[in-house]
C-alpha positions in Angstrom: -8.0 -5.7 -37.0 -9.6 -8.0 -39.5 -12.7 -10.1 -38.0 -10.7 -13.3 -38.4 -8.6 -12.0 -35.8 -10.8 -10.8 -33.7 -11.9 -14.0 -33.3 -9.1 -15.4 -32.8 -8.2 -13.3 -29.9 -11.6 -14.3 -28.9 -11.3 -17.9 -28.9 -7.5 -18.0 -27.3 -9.2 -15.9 -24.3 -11.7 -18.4 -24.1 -9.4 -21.4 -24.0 -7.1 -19.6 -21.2 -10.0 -19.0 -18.9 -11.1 -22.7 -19.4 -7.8 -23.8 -18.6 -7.4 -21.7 -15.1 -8.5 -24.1 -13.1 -6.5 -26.9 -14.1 -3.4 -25.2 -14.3 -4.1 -23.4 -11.0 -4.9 -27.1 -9.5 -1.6 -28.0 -11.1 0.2 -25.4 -9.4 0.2 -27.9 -6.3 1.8 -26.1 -3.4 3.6 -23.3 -4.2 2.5 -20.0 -2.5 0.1 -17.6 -4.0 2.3 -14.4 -3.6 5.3 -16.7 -5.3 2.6 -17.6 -7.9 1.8 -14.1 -8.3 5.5 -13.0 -8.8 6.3 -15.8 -11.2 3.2 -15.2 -13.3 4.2 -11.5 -13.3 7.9 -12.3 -14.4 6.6 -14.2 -17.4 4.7 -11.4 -17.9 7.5 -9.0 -18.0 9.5 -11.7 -20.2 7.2 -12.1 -22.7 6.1 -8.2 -23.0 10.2 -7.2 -23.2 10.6 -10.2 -25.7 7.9 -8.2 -27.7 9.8 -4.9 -27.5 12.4 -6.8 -28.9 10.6 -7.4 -31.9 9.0 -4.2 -32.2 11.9 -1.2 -31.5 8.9 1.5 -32.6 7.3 0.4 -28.9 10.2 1.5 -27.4 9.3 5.1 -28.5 6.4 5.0 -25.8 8.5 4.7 -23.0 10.6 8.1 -24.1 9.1 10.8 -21.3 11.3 13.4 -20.0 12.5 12.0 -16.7 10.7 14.3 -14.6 7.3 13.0 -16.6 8.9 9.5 -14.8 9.8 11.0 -11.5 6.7 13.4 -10.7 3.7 10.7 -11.8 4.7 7.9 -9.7 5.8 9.8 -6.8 2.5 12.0 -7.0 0.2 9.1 -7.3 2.2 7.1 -4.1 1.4 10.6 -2.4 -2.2 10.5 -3.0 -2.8 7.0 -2.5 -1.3 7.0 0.7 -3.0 9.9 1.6 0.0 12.4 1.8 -1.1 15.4 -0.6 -1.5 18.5 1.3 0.0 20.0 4.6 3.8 19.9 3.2 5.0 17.3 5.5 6.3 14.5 3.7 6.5 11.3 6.0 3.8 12.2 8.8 1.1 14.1 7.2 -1.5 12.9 9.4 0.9 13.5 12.9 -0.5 17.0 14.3 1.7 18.9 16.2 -0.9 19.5 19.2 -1.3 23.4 20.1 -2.5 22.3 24.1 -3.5 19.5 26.0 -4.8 18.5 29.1 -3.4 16.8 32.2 -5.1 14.8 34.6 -4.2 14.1 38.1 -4.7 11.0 40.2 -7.7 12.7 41.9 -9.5 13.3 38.5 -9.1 17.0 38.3 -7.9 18.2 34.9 -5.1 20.3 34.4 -5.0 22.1 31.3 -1.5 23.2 29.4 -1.3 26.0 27.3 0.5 25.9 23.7 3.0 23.2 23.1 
């Protein structure tokens, strides 16, 4: 990347973080989670328009489908906490071994394995 550029890129960040207040003032009363998915859908547009443009970039998105199927299902695991005891769905539901009963009076009754 040549310094002229650089720069460039600099100076165009610049200019869009100057302008995020008045375009977000602009935005007038449109929800923020509809602001969010528009902004994201230009997003997309503009990045697949650049693919268009580009066919080598498409080259980066050529994984063997398991590559596709295993990392984002392995990630939702851990983030949601689900890695671990082989239960898929209720990892964090124990299946209790015994428990304990108690009666009106207070006395405490206990059960032996469930």
């Amino acid at each position: 990347m040549t310094p002229r550029a650089a720069t460039l890129i600099g100076l165009t960040a610049i200019l869009m973080w100057s302008l995020l207040s008045v375009l977000t003032v602009a935005t007038g009363k449109i929800p923020a989670f509809q602001l969010a998915a528009m902004t994201f859908a230009i997003g997309a547009l503009v990045a697949f328009a650049s693919f268009l443009f580009r066919p080598a970039a498409f080259g980066a998105l050529k994984q063997p489908p398991i590559a596709w199927a295993s990392s984002s299902t392995l990630e939702a695991r851990r983030g949601a906490g689900l890695e671990g005891n082989g239960e898929v769905g209720r990892p964090y539901l124990q299946r209790p071994t015994s428990f304990s009963l108690v009666s009106s009076s207070g006395e405490s009754h206990g059960v032996g394995s469930a």
